[in-house]
C-alpha positions as CSV (number, residue, x, y, z in Angstrom):
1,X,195.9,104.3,134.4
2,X,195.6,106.4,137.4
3,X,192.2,107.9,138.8
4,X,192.9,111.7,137.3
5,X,193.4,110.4,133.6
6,X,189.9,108.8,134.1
7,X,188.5,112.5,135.6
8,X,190.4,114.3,132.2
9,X,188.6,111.5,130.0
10,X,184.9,112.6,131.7
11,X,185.7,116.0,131.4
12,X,186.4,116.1,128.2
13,X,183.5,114.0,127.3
14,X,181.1,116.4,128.9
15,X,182.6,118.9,127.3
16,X,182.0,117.4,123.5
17,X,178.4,116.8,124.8
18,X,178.0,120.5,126.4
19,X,179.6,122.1,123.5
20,X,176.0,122.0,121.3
21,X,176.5,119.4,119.0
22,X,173.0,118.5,117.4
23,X,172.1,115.4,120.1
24,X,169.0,114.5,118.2
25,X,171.8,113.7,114.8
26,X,169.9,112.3,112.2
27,X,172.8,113.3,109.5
28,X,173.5,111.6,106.3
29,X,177.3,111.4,105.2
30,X,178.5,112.7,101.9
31,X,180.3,109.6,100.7
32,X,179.0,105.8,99.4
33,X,179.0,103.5,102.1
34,X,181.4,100.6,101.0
35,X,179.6,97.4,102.8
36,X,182.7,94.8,102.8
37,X,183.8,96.4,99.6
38,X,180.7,96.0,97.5
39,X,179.9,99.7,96.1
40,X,175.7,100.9,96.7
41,X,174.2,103.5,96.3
42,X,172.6,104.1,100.1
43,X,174.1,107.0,102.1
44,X,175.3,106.1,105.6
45,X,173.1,108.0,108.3
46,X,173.8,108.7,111.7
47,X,171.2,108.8,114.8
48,X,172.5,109.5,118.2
49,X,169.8,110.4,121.3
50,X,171.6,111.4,124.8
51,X,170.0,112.2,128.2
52,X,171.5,113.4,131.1
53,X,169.7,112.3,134.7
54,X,170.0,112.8,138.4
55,X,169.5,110.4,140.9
56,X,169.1,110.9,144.4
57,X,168.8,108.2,147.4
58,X,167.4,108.8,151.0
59,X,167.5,106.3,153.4
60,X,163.8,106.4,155.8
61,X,165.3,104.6,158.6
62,X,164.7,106.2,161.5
63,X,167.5,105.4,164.1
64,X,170.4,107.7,162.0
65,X,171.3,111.6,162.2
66,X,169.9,113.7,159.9
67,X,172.8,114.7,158.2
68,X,173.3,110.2,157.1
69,X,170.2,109.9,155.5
70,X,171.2,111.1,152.2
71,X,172.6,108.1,150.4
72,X,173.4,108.5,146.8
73,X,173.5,111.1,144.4
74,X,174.5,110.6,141.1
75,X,174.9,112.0,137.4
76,X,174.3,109.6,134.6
77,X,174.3,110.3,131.0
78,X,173.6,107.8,128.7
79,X,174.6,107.9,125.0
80,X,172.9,105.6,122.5
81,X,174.2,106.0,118.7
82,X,173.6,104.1,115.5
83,X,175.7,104.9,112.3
84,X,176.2,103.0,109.0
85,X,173.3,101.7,106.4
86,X,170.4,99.4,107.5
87,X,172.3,96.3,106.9
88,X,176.0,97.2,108.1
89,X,176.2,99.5,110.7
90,X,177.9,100.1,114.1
91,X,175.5,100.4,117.0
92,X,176.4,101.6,120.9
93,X,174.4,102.4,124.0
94,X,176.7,103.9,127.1
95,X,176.6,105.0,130.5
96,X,178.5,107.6,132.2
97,X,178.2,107.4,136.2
98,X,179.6,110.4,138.8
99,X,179.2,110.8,142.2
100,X,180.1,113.8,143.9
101,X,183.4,112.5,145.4
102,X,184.5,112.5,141.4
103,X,185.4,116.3,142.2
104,X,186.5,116.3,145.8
105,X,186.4,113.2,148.2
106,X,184.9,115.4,150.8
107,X,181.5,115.7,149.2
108,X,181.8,111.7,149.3
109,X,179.2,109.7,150.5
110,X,179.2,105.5,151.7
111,X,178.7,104.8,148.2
112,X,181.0,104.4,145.6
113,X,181.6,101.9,142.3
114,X,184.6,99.9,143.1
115,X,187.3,99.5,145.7
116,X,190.0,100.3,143.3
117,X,190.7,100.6,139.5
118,X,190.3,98.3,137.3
119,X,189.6,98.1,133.6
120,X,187.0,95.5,133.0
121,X,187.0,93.0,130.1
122,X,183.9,94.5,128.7
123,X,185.7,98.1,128.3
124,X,184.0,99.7,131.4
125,X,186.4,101.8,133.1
126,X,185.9,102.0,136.9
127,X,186.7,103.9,139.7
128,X,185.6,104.8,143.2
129,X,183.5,107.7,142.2
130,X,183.3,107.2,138.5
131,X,182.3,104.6,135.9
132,X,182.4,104.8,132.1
133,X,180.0,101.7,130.9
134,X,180.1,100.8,127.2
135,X,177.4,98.0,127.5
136,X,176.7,97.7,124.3
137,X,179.1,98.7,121.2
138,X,179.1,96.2,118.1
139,X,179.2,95.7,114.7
140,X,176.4,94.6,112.7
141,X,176.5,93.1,108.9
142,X,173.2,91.9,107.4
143,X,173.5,89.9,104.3
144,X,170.8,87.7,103.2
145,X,169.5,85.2,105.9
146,X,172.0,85.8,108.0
147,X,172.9,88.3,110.6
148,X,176.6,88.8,112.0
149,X,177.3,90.8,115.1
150,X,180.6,91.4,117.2
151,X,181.6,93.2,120.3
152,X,179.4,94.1,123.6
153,X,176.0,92.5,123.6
154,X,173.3,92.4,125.6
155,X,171.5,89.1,124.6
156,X,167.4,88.8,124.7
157,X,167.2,85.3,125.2
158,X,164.1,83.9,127.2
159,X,160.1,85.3,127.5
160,X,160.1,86.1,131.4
161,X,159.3,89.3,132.4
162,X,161.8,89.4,135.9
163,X,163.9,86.3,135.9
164,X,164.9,85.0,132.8
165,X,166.6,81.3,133.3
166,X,167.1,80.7,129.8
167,X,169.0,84.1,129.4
168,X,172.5,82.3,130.0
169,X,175.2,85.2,128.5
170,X,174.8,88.5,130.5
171,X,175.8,88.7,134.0
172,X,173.7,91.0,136.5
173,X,174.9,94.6,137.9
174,X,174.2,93.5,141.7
175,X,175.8,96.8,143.1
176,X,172.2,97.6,144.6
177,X,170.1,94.5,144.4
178,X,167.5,94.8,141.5
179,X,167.0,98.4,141.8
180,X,168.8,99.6,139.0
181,X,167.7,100.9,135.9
182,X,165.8,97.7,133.7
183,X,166.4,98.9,130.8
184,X,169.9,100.3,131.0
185,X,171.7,99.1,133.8
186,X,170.7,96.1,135.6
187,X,171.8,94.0,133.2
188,X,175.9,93.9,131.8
189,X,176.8,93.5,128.1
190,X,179.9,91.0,127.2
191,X,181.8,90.9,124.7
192,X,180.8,88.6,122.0
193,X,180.5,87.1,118.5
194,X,176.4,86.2,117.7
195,X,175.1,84.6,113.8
196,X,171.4,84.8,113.2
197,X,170.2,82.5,110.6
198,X,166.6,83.0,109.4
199,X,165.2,79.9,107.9
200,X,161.8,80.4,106.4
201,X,159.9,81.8,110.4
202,X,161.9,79.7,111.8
203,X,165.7,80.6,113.3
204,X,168.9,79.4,114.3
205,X,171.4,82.1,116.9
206,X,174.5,81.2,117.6
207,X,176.8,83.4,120.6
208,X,180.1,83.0,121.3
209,X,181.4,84.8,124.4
210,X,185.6,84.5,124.8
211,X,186.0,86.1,127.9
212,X,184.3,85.6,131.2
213,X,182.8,89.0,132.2
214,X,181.4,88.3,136.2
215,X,178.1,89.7,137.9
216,X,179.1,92.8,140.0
217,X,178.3,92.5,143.6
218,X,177.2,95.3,146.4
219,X,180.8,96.1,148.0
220,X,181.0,95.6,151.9
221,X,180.5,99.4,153.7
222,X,178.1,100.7,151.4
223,X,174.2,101.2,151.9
224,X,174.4,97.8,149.6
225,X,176.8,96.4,151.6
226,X,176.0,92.8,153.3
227,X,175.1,93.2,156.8
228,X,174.9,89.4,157.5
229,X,176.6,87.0,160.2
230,X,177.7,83.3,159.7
231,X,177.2,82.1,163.8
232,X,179.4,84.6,165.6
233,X,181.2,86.1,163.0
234,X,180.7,89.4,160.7
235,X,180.6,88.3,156.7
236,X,182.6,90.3,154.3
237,X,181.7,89.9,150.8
238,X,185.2,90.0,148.7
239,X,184.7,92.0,145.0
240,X,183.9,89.6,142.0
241,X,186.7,88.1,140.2
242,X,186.7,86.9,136.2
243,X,187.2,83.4,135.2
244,X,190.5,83.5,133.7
245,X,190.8,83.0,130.2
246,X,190.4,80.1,128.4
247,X,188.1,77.3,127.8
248,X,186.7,77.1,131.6
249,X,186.3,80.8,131.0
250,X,184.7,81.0,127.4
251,X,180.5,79.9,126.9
252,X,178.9,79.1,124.0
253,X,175.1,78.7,123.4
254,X,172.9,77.6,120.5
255,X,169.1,78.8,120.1
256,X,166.3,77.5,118.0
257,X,162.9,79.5,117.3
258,X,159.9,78.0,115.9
259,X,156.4,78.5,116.1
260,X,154.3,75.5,117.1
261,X,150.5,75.9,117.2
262,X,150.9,79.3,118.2
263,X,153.2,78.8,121.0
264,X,156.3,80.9,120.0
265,X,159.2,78.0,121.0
266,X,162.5,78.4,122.0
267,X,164.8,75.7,122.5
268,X,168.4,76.2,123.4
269,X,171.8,74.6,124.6
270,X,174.7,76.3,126.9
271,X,177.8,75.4,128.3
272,X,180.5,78.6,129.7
273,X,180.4,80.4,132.9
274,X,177.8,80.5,135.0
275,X,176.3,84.0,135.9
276,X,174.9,83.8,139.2
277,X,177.4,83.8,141.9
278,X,178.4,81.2,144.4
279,X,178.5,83.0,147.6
280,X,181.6,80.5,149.4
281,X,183.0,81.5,153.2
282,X,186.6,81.0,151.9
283,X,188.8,82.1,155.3
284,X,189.0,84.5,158.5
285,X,190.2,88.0,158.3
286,X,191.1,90.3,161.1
287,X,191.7,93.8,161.4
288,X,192.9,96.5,164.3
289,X,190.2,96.9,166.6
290,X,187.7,95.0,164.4
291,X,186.4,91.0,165.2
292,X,187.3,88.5,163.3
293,X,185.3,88.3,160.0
294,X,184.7,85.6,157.5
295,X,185.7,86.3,154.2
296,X,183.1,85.5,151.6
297,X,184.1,85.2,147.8
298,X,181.6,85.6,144.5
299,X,182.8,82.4,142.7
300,X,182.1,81.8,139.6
301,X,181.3,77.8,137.9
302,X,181.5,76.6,134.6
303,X,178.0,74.9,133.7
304,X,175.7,73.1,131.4
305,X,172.6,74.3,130.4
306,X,169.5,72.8,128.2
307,X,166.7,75.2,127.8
308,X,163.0,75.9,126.6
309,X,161.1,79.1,126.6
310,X,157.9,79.7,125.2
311,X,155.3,82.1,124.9
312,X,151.6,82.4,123.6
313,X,148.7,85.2,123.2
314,X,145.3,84.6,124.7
315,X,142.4,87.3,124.0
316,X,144.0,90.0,126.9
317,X,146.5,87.6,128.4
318,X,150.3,87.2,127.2
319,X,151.6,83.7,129.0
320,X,154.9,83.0,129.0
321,X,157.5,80.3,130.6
322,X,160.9,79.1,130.5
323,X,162.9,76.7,131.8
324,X,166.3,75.2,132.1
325,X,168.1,72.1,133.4
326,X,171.4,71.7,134.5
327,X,173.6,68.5,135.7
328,X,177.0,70.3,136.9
329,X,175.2,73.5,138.6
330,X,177.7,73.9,142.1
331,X,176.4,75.0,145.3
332,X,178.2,75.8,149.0
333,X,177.8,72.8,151.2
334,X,175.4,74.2,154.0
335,X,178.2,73.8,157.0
336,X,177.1,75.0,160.6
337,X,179.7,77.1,162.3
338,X,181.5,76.3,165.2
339,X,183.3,79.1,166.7
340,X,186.2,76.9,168.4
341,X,186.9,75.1,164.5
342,X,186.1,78.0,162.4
343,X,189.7,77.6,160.6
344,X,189.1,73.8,160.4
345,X,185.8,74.5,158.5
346,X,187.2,77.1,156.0
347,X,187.1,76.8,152.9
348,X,182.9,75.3,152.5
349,X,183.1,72.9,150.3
350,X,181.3,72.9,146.9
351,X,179.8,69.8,145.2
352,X,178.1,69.6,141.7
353,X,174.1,69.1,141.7
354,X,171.6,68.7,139.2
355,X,169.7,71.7,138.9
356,X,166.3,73.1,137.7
357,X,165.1,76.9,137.6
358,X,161.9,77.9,135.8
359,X,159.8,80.9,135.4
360,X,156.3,81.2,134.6
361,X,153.9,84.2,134.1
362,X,151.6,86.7,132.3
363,X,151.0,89.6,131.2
364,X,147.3,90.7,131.2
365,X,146.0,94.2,129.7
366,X,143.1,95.5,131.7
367,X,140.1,96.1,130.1
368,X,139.2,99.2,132.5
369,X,142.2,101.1,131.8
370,X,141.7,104.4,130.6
371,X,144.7,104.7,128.5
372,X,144.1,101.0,126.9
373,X,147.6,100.5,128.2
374,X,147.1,99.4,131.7
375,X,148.6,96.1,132.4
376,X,148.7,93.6,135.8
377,X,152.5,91.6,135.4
378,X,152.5,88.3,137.3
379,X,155.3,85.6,137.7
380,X,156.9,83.3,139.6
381,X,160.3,82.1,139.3
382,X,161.7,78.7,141.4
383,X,165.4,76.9,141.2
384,X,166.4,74.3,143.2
385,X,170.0,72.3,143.6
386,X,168.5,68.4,143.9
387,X,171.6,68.2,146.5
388,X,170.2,69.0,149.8
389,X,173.1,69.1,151.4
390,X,174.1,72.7,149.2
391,X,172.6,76.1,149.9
392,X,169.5,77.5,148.5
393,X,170.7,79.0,144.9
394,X,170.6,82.6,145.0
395,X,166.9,84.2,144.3
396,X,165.8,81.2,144.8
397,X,162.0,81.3,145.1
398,X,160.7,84.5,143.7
399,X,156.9,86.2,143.0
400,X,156.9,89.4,141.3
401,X,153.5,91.4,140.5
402,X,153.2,94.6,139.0
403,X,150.4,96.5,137.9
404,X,151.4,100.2,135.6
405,X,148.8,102.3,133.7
406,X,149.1,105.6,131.9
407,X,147.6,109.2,132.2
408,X,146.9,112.8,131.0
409,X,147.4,111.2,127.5
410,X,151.2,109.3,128.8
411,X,152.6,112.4,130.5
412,X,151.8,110.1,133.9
413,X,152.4,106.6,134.7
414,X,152.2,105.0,138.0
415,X,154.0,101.6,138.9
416,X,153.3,99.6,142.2
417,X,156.0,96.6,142.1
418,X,155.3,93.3,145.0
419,X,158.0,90.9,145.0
420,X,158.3,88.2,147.5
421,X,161.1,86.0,147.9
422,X,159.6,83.3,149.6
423,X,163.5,81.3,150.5
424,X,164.7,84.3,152.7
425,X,161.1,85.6,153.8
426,X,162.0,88.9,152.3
427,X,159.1,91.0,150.4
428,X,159.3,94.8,148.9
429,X,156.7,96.8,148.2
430,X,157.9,99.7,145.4
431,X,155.5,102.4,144.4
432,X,156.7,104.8,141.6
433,X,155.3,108.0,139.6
434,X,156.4,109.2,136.8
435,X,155.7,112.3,134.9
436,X,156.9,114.2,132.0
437,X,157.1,117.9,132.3
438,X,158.1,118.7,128.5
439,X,159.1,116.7,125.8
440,X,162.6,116.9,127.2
441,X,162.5,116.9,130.6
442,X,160.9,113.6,132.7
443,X,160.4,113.3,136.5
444,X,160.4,110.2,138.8
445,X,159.8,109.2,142.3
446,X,159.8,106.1,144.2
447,X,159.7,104.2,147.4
448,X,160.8,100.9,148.4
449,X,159.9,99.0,151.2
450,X,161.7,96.0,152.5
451,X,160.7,93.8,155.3
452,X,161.3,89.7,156.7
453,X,164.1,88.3,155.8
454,X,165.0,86.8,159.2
455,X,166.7,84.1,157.8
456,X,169.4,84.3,154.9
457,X,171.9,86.8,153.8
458,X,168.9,89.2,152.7
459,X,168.2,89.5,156.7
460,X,170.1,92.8,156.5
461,X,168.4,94.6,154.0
462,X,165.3,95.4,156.5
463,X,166.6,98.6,157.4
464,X,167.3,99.9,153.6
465,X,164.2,101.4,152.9
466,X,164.4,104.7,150.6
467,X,163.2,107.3,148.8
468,X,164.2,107.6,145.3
469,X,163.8,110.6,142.4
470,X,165.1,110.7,139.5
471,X,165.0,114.4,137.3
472,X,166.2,113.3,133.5
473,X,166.7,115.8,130.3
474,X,166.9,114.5,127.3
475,X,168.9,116.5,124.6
């Protein structure tokens, strides 16, 4: 499939969506809804809600021309649909991305999607300056206790609030860091089969995924781009690559809910890919008039995971924690470079650890807040790799705390985001305001300020602070 086949396929989409159709659908259909062919009576509806949004990126660091600052700006609709009856129905939440180089590559910018063309094992079509995401589009049957689902999920295991380390299935969109959309973007849906079981208040969830879908990583001359250096040499951070199929490539997890005393308990087994990336220096690269890099690939391990999460309610306070243990988690041997036996050196080495990662927080609503929705977020997420000869895993010793409270009856909120990872020194500092104008149209604008990280491949992210808005209209 060739780049203009994937411009005809947006531009017919925005056509269907420009066109008028009734966005806010709420339609019933005309014929009985067979549900696995057993005749009722209910009428299927259909609900779908699109927005379209801008986003545009500036870049505050001072030591650039005017005309570089300007970073990013993008066109994202999202379409979210549910059709069927309430207990077999097809559900699908989708993101269309364009950046201006979609329509002529001189109104590109440094940032783009992808390197080439591929066509992911989730269904998202990708290009430099387009991306069609189906994260989530499945099948949903309802019958009794039990719950069947199939196709792209996005999976809410664990009770964290930032890192989640019982949250095994879905892989991270790392394109810019954490600074994509929470709710819509950051994380990736994979294709997958899930059965609920409820028993009594307790249940049982079962997830199969059959294909490895990998975390997405910032490619190497973007504004996400690593800027890091192994001794001497440049790094250059190679784009993810899938498992391949088969039973290396395939996870499976178990969950079990029950609650104990008031302590809403999650206990849970994996074993399949892992989702955080091993960064591994793999071999040297050289180009005309450019020094010699090193050539860093996003590896991905199979792995073993046991799990808890839990999560209680105190008077104003929501606590929650999770945890997770592994005994096969890999990590890059921490090798120091010598310049005169770089090729020697190459590939690191991995070795198998045992491994634990927890998070534990709270959520805490504030009795001052005017809109009785004001809440103060704390939590603090640790791993560690009981190998010390391997690398620090990646986020490896995070604090998050944010505080958010609503005004002018919700029309404003205001966010102020700290997080700290304390393993690369790095902190950022992210104000944000948003404000609806109408009942369609929603306003946002944020800052982000990064600073430390003198140690670790996060060291060159302290020039990337940046103004962000966002201007959405919701159909």
């Amino acid at each position: 499939m060739k780049f203009s086949t994937l411009k005809y396929i947006l531009i017919l989409i925005t056509g269907i969506i420009i066109s008028g159709t009734p966005l806010y659908a709420d339609t019933e259909s005309s014929d009985d809804f067979d549900s696995f062919g057993s005749f009722t009576e209910e009428k299927a509806s259909f609900n779908i809600k699109i927005y379209t949004e801008y986003r545009g990126l500036i870049s505050t660091y001072r030591e650039q021309d005017l005309e570089d600052i300007y970073k990013k700006h993008e066109l994202k609709t999202n379409i979210n649909f549910k059709y069927g009856l309430p207990n077999f129905y097809i559900q699908g939440d989708s993101n269309i991305f364009l950046l201006p180089g979609f329509i002529s590559e001189d109104l590109s910018s440094e940032y783009k999607y992808s390197n080439d063309f591929p066509f992911k094992r989730n269904g998202t079509l990708t290009s430099e300056y387009a991306e069609i995401d189906l994260r989530e589009l499945y099948i949903n049957y309802d019958k009794g206790i039990w719950r069947f689902r199939a196709g792209n999920q996005v999976h809410h295991w664990g009770t964290a609030d930032a890192i989640k380390p019982t949250s095994y299935f879905n892989p991270f969109d790392l394109r810019e860091l954490l600074f994509k959309d929470e709710d819509t973007e950051l994380t990736i849906g994979v294709p997958s089969i899930s059965v609920l079981a409820f028993i009594g208040s307790d249940s049982l969830e079962l997830v199969i995924v059959p294909l490895h879908t990998p975390s997405r990583v910032p490619l190497t001359g973007t504004f996400w781009g690593l800027n890091h250096r192994e001794g001497p040499f440049p790094v250059i951070i190679d784009e993810e690559k899938a498992i391949r199929p088969g039973i290396d490539g395939a996870g499976a997890g178990i969950k079990y809910y029950r609650n104990i005393k008031n302590f809403d308990t999650h206990l849970s087994l994996y074993r399949g890919p892992d989702k955080e990336p091993l960064f591994r220096p793999v071999k040297t690269v050289s180009s005309p008039d450019e020094p010699v890099s090193i050539l860093v690939e996003p590896h991905f391990n199979t792995v073993t995971m046991a799990g808890i999460a839990l999560s209680n309610t105190y008077e104003r306070f929501i606590f929650q924690f999770e945890g997770v243990y592994s005994p096969d988690k890999r990590g890059v041997v921490d090798t120091e470079i010598d310049s005169a036996e770089i090729e020697s050196l190459l590939p690191f080495d991995n070795e198998k650890s045992h491994y634990f990662a927890w998070s534990a927080g709270f959520n805490y609503f504030l009795p001052f807040s005017p809109s009785k929705e004001g809440m103060l977020t704390a939590e603090w997420s640790r791993s560690h790799l009981l190998n010390d000869k391997l690398m620090k895993p990646f986020l490896s010793d995070v604090i998050t705390i944010r505080i958010n409270e609503k005004f002018m009856q919700g029309k404003l909120e205001t966010y102020l985001t700290v997080m700290l990872n304390r393993s690369a020194s790095l902190y950022v500092i992210t104000p944000m305001v948003k404000y609806r104008i109408t009942d369609s149209v929603l306003s946002e604008i944020g800052y982000a300020h990064i600073a430390g990280g003198n140690s670790s491949y996060y060291s060159g992210y302290r020039d990337n602070d940046f103004i962000e808005w966002r201007v959405r209209y919701e159909y």
